[in-house]
Predicted model as a PDB file, atoms N, CA, C, CB and O in Angstrom, pLDDT in the B-factor column:
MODEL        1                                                                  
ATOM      1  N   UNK A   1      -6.562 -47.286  46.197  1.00 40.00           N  
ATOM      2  CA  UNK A   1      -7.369 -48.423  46.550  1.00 40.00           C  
ATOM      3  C   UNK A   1      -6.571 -49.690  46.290  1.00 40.00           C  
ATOM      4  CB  UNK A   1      -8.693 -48.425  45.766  1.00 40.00           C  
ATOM      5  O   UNK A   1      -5.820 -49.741  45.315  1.00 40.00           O  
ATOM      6  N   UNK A   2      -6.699 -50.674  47.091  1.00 47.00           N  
ATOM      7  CA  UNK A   2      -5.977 -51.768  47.051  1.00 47.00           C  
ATOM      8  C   UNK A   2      -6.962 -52.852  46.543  1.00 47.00           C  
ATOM      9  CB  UNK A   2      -5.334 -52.039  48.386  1.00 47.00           C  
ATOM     10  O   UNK A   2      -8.109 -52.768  46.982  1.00 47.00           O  
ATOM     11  N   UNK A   3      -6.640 -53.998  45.561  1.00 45.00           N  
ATOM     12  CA  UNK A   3      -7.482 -54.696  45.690  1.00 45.00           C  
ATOM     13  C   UNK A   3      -7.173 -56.141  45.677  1.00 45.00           C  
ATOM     14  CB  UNK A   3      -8.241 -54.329  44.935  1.00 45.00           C  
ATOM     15  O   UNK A   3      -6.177 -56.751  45.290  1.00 45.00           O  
ATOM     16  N   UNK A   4      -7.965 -56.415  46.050  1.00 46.00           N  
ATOM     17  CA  UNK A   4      -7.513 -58.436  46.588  1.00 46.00           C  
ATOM     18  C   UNK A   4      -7.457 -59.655  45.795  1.00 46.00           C  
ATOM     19  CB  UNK A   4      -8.603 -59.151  47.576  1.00 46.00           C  
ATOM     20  O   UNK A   4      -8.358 -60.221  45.176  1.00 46.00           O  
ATOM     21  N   UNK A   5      -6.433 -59.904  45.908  1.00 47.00           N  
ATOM     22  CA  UNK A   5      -6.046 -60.594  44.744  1.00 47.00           C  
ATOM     23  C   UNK A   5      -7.059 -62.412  44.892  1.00 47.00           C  
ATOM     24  CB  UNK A   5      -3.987 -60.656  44.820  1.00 47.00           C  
ATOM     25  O   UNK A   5      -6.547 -63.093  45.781  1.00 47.00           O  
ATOM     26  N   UNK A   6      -7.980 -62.955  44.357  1.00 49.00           N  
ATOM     27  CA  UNK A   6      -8.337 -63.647  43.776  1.00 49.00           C  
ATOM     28  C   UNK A   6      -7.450 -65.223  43.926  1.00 49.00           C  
ATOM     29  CB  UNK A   6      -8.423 -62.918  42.679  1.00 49.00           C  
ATOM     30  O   UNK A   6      -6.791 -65.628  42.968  1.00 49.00           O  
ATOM     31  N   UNK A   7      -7.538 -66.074  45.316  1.00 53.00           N  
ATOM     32  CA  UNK A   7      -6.339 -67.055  44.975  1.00 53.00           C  
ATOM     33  C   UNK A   7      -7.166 -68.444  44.912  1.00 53.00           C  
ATOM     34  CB  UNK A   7      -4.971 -67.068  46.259  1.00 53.00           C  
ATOM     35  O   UNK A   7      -6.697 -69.431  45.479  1.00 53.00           O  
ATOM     36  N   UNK A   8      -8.518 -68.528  44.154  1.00 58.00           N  
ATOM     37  CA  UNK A   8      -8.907 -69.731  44.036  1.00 58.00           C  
ATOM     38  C   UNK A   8      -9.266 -69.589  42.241  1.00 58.00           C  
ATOM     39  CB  UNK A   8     -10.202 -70.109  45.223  1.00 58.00           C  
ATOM     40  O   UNK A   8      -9.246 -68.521  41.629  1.00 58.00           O  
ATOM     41  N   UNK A   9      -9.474 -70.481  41.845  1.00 63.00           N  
ATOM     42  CA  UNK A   9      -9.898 -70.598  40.394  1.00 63.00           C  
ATOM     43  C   UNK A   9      -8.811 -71.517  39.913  1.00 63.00           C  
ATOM     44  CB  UNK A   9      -9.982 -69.129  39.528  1.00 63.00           C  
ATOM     45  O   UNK A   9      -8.165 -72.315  40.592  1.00 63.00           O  
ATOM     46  N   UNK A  10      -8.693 -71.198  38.248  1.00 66.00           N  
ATOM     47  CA  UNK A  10      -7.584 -71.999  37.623  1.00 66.00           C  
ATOM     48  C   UNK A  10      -6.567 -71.123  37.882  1.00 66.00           C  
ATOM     49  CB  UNK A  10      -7.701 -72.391  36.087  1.00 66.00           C  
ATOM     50  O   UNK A  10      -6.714 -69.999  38.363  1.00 66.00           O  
ATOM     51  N   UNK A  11      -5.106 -71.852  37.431  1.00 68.00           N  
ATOM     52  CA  UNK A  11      -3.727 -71.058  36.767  1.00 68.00           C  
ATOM     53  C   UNK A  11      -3.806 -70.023  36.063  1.00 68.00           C  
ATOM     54  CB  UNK A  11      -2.976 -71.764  35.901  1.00 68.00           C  
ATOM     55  O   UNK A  11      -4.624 -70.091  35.146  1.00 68.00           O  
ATOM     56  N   UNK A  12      -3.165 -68.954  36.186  1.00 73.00           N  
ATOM     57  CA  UNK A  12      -2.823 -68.022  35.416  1.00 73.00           C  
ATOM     58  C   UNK A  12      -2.121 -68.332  34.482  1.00 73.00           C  
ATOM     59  CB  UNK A  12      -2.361 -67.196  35.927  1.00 73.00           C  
ATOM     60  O   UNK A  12      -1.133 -69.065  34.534  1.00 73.00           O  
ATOM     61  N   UNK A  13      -2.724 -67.621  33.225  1.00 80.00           N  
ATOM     62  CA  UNK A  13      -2.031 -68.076  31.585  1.00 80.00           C  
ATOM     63  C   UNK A  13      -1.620 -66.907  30.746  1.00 80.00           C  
ATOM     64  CB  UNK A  13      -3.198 -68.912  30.526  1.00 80.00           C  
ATOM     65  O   UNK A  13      -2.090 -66.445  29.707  1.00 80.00           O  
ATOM     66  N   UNK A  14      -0.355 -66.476  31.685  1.00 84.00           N  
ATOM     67  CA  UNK A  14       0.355 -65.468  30.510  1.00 84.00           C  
ATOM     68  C   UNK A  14       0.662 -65.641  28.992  1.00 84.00           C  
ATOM     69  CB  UNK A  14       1.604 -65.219  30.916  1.00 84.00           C  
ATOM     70  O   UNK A  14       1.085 -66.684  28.494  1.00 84.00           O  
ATOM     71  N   UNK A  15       0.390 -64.472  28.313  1.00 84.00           N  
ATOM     72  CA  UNK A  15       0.418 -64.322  27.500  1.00 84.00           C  
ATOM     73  C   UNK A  15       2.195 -63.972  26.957  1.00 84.00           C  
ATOM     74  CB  UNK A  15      -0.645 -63.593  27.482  1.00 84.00           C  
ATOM     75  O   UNK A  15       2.946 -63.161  27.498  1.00 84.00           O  
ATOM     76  N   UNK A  16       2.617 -65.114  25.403  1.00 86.00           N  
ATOM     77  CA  UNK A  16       4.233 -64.836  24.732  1.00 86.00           C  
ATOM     78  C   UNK A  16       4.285 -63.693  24.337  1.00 86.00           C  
ATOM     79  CB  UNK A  16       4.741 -65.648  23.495  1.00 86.00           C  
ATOM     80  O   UNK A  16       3.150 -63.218  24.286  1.00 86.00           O  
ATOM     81  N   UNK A  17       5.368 -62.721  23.900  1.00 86.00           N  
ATOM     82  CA  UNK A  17       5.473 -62.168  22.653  1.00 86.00           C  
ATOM     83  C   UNK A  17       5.117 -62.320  21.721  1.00 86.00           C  
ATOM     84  CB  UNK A  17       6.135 -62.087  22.344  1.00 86.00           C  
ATOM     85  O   UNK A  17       4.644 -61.354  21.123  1.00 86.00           O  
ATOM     86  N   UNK A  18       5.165 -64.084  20.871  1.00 90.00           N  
ATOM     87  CA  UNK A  18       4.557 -64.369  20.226  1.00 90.00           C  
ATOM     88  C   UNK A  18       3.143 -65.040  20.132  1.00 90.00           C  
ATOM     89  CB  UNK A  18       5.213 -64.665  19.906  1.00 90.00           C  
ATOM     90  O   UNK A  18       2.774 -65.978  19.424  1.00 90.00           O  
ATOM     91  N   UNK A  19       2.475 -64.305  21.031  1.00 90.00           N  
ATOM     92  CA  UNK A  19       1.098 -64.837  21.479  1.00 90.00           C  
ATOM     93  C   UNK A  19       0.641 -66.104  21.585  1.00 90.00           C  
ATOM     94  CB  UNK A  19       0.264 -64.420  20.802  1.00 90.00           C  
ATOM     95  O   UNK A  19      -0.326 -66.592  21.000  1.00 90.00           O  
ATOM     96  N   UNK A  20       1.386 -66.625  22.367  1.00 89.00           N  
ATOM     97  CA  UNK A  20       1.057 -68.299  23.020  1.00 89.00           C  
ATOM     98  C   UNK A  20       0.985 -68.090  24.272  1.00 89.00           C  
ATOM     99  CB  UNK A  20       2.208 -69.575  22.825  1.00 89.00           C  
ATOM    100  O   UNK A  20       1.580 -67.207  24.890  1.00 89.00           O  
ATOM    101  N   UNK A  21       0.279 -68.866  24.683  1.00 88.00           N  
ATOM    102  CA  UNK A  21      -0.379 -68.695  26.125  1.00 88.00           C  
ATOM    103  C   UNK A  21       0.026 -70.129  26.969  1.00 88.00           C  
ATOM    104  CB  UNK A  21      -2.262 -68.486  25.979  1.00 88.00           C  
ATOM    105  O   UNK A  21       0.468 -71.094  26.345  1.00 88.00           O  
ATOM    106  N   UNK A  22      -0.151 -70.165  28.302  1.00 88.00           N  
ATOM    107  CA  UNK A  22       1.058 -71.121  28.738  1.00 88.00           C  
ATOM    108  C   UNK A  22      -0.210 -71.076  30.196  1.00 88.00           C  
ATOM    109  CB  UNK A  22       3.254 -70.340  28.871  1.00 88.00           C  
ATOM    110  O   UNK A  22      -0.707 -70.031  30.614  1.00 88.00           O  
ATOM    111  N   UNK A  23      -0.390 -71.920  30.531  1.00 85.00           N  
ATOM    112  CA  UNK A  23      -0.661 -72.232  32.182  1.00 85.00           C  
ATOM    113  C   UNK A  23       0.692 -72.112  33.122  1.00 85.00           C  
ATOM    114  CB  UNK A  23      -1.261 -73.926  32.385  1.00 85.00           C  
ATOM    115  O   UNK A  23       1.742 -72.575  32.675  1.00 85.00           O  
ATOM    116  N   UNK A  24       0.667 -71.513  34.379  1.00 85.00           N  
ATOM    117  CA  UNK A  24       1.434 -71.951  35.264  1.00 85.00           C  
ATOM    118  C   UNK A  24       1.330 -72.850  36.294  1.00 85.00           C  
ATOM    119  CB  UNK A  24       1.726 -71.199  35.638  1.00 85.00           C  
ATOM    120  O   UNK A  24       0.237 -72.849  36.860  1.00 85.00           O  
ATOM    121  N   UNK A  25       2.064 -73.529  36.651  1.00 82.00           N  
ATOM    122  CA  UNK A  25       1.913 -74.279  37.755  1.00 82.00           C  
ATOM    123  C   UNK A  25       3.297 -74.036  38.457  1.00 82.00           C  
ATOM    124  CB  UNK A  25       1.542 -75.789  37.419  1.00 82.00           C  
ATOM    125  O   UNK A  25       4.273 -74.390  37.795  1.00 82.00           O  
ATOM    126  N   UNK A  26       3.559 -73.439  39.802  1.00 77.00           N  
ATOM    127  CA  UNK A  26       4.373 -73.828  40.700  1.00 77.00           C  
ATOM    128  C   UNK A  26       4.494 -75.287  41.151  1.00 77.00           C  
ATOM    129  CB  UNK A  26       4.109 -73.110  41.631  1.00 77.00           C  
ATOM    130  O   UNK A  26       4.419 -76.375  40.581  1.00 77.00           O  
ATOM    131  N   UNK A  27       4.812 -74.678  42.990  1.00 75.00           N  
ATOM    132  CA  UNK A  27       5.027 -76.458  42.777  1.00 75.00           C  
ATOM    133  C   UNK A  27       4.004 -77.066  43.425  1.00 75.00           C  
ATOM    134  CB  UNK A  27       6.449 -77.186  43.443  1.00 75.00           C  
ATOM    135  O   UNK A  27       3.732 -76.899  44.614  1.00 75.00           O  
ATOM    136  N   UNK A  28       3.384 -77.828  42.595  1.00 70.00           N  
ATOM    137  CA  UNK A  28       2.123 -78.410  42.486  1.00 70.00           C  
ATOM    138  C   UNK A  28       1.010 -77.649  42.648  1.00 70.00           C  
ATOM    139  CB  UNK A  28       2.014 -79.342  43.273  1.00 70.00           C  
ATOM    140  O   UNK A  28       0.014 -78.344  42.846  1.00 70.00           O  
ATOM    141  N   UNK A  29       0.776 -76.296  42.636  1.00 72.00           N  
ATOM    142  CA  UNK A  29      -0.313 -75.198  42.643  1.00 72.00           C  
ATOM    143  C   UNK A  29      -0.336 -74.035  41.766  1.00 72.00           C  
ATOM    144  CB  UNK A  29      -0.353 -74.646  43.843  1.00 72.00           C  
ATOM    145  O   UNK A  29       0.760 -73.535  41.514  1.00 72.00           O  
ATOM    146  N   UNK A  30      -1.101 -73.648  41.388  1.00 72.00           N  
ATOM    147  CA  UNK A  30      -1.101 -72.355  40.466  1.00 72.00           C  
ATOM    148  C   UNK A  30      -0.637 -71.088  41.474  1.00 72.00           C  
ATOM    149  CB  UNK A  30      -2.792 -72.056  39.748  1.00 72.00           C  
ATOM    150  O   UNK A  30      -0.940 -70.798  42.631  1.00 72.00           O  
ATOM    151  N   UNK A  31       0.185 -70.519  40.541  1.00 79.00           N  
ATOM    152  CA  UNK A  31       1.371 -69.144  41.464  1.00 79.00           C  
ATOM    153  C   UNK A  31       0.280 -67.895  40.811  1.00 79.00           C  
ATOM    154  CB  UNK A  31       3.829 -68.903  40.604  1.00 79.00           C  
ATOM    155  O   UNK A  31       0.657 -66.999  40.056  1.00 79.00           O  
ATOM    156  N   UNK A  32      -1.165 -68.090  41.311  1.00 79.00           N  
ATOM    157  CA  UNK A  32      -1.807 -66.566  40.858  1.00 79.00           C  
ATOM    158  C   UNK A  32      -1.342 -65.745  42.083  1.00 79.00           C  
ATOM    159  CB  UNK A  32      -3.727 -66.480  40.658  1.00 79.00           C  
ATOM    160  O   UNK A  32      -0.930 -64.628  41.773  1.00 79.00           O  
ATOM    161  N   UNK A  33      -1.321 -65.950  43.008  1.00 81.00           N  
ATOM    162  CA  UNK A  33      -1.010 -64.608  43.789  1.00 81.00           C  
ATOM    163  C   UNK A  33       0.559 -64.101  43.636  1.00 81.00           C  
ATOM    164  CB  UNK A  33      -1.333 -64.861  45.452  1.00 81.00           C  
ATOM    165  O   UNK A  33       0.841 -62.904  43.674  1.00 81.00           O  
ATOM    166  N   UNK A  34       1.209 -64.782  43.521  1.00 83.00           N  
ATOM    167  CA  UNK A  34       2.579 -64.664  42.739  1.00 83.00           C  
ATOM    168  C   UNK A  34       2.591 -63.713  41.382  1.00 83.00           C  
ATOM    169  CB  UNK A  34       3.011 -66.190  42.270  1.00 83.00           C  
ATOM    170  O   UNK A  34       3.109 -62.607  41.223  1.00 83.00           O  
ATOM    171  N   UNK A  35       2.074 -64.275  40.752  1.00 83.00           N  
ATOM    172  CA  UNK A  35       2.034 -63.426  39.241  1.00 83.00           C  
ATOM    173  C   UNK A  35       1.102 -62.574  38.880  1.00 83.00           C  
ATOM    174  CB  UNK A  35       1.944 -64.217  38.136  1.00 83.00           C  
ATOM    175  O   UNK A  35       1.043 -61.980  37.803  1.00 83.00           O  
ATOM    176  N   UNK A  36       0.214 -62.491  39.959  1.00 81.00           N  
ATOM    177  CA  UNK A  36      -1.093 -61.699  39.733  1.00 81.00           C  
ATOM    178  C   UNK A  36       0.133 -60.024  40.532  1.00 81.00           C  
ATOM    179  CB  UNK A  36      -3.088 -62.603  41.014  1.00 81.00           C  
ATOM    180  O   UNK A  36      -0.052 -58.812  40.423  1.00 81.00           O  
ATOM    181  N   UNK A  37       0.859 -60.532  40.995  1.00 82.00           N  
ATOM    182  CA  UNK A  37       1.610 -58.793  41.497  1.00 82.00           C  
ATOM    183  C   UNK A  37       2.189 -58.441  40.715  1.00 82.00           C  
ATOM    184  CB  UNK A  37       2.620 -58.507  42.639  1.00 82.00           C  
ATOM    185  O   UNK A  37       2.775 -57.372  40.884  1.00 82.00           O  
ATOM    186  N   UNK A  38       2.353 -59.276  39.236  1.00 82.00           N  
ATOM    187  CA  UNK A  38       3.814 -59.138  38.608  1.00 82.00           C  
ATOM    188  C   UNK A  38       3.097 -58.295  37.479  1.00 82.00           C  
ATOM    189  CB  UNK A  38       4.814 -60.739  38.087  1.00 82.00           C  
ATOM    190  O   UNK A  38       3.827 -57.533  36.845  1.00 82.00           O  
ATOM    191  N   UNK A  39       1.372 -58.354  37.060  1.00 81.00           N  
ATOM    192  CA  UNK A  39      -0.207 -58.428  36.232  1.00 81.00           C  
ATOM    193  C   UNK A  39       1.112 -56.671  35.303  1.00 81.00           C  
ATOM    194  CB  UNK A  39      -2.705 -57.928  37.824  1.00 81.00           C  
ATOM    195  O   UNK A  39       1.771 -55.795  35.862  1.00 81.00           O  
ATOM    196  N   UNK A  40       0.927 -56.916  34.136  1.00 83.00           N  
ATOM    197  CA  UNK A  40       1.240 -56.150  32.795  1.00 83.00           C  
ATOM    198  C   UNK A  40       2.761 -55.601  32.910  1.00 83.00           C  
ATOM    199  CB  UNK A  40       0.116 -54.802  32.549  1.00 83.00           C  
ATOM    200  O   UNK A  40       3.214 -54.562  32.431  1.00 83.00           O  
ATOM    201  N   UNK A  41       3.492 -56.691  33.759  1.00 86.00           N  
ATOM    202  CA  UNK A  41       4.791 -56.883  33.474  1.00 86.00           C  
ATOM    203  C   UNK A  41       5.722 -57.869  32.570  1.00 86.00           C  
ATOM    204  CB  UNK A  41       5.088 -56.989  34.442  1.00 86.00           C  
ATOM    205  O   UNK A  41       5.269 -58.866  32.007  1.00 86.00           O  
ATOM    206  N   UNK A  42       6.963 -57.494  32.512  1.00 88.00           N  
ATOM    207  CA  UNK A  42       7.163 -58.776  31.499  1.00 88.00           C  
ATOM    208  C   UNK A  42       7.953 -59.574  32.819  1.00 88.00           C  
ATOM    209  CB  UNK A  42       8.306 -58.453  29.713  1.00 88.00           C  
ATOM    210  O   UNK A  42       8.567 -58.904  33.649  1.00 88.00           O  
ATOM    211  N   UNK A  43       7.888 -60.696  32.891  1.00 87.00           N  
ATOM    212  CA  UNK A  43       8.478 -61.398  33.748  1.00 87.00           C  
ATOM    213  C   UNK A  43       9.118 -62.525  32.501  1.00 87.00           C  
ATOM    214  CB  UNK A  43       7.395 -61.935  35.034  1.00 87.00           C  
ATOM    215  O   UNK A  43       8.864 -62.616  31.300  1.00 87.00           O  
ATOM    216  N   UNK A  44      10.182 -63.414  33.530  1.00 90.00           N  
ATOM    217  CA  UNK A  44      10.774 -64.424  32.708  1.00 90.00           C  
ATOM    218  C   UNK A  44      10.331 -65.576  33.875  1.00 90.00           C  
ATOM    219  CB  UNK A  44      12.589 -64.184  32.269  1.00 90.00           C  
ATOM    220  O   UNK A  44      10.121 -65.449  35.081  1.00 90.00           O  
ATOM    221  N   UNK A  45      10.292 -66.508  33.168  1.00 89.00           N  
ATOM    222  CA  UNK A  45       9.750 -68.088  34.114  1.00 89.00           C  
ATOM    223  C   UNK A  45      10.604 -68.947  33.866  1.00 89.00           C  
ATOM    224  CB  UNK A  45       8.280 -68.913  33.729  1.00 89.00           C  
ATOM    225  O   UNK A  45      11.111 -68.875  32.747  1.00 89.00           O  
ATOM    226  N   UNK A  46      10.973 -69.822  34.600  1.00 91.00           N  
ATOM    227  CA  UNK A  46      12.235 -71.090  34.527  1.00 91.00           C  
ATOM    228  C   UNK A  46      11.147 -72.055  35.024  1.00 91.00           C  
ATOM    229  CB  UNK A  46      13.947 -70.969  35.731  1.00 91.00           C  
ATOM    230  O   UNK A  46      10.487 -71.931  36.055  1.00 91.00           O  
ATOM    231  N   UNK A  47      11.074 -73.043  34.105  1.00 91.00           N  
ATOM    232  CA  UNK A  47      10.302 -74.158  34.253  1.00 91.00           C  
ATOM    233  C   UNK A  47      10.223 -75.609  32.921  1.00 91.00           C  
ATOM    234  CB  UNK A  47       8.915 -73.399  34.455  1.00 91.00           C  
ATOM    235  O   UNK A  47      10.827 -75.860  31.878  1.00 91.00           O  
ATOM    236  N   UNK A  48       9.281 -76.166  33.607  1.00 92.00           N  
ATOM    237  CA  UNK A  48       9.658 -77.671  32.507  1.00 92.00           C  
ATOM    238  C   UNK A  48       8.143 -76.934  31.678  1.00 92.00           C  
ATOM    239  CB  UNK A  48       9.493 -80.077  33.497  1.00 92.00           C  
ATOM    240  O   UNK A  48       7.197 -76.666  32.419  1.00 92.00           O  
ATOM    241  N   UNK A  49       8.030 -76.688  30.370  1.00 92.00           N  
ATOM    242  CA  UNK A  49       7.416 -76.751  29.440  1.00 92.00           C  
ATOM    243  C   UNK A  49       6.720 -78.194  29.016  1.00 92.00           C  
ATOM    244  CB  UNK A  49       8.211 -76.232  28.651  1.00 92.00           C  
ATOM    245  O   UNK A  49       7.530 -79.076  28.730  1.00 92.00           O  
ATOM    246  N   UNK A  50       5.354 -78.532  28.943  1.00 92.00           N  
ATOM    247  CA  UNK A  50       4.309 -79.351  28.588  1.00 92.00           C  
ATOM    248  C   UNK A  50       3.507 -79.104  28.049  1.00 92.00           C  
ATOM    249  CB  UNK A  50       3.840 -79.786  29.211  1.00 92.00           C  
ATOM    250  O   UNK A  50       3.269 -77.897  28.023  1.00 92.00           O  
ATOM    251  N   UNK A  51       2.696 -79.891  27.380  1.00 93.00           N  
ATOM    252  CA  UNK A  51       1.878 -79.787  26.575  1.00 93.00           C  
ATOM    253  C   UNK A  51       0.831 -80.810  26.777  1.00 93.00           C  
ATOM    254  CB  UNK A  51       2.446 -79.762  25.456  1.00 93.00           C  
ATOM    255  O   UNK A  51       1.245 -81.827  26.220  1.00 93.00           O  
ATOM    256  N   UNK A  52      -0.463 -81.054  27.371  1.00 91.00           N  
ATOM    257  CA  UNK A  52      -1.288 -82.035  27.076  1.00 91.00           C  
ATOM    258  C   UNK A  52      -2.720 -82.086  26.958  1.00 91.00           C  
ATOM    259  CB  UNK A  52      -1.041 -82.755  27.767  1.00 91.00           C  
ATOM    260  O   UNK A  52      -3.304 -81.602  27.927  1.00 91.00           O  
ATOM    261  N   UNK A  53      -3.182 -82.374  26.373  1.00 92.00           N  
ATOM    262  CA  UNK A  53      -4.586 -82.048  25.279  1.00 92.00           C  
ATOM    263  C   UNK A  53      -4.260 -80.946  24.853  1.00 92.00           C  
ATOM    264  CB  UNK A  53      -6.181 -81.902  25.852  1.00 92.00           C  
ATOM    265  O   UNK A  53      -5.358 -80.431  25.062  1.00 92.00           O  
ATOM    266  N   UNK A  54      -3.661 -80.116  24.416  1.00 91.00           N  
ATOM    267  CA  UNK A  54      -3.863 -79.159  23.252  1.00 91.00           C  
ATOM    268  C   UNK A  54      -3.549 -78.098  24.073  1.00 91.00           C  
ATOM    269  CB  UNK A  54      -5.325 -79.072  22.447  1.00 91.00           C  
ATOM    270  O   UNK A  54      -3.491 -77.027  23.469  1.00 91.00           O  
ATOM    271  N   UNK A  55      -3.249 -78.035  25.666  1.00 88.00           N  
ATOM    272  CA  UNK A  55      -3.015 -77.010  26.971  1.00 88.00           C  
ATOM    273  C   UNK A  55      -1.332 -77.039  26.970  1.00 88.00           C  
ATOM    274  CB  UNK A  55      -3.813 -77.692  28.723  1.00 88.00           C  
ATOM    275  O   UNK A  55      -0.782 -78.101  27.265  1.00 88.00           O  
ATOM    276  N   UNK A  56      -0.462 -75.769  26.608  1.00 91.00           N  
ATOM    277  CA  UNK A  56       0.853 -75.857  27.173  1.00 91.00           C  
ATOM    278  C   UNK A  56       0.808 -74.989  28.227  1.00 91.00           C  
ATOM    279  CB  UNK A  56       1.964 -75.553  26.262  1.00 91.00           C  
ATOM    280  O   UNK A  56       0.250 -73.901  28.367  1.00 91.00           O  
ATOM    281  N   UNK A  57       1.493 -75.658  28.945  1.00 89.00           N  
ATOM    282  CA  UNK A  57       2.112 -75.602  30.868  1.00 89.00           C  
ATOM    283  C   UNK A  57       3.426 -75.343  30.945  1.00 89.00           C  
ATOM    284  CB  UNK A  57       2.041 -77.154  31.868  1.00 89.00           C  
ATOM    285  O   UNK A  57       4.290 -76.010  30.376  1.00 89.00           O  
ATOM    286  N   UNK A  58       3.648 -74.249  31.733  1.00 89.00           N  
ATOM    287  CA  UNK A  58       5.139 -74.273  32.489  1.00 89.00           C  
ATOM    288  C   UNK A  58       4.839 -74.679  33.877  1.00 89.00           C  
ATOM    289  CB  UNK A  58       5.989 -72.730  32.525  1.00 89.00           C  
ATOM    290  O   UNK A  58       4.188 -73.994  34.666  1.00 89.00           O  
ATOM    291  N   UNK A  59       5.398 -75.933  34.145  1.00 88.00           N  
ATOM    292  CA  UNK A  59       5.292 -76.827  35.524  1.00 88.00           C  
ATOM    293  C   UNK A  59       6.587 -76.506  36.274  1.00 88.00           C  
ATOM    294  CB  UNK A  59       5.180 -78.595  35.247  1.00 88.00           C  
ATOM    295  O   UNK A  59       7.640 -76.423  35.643  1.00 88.00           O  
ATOM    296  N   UNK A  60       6.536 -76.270  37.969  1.00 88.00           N  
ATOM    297  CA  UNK A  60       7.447 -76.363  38.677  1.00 88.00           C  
ATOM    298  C   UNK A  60       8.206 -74.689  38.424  1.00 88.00           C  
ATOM    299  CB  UNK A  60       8.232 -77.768  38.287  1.00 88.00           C  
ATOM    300  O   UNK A  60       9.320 -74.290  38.764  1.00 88.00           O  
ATOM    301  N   UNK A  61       7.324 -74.126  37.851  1.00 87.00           N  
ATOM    302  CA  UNK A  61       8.105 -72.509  37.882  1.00 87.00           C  
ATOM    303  C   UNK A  61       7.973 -71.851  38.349  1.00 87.00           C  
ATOM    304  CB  UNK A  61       8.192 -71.731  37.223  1.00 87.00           C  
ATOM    305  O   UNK A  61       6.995 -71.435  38.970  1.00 87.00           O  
ATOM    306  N   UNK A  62       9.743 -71.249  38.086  1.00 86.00           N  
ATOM    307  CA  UNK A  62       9.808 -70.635  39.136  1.00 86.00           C  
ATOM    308  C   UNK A  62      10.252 -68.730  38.506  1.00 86.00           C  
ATOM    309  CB  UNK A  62      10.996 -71.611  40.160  1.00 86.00           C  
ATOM    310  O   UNK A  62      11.134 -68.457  37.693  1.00 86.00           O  
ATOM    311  N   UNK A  63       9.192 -67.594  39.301  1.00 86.00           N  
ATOM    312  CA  UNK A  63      10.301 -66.093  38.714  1.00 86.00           C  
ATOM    313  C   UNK A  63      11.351 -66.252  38.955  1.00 86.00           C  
ATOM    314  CB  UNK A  63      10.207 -64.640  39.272  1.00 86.00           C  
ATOM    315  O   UNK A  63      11.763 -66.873  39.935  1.00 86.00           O  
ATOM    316  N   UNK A  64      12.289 -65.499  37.751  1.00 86.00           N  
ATOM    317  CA  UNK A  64      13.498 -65.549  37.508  1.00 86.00           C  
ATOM    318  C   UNK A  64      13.401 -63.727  37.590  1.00 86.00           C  
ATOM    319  CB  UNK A  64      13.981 -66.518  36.045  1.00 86.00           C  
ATOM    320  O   UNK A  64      14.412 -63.047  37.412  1.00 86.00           O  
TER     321      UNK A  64                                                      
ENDMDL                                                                          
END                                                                             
């Protein structure tokens, strides 16, 4: 069974090794259908790291 991946809502917020959690943002949109294929893999992300209100973001990332 195939099932359909979900491309409205917020960013997807993978989870660190060291259990910190991170929003993504591509470029200028959340990459859930992107990372929703990648779902209980470890992936690596190249991006600018932020932080604002108390929310850290990897902005402009990209899979590596």
């Amino acid at each position: 069974m195939r099932r359909k991946v979900h491309q409205g809502g917020g960013p997807v917020g993978p989870l660190t090794a060291d259990n910190q959690l991170y929003l993504v943002i591509g470029d200028h949109q959340p990459m859930n259908e992107e990372l929703a294929a990648k779902a209980a893999q470890t992936v690596t992300l190249k991006g600018k790291v932020v932080e604002r209100n108390g929310v850290k973001m990897i902005e402009n990332a990209q899979i590596q």
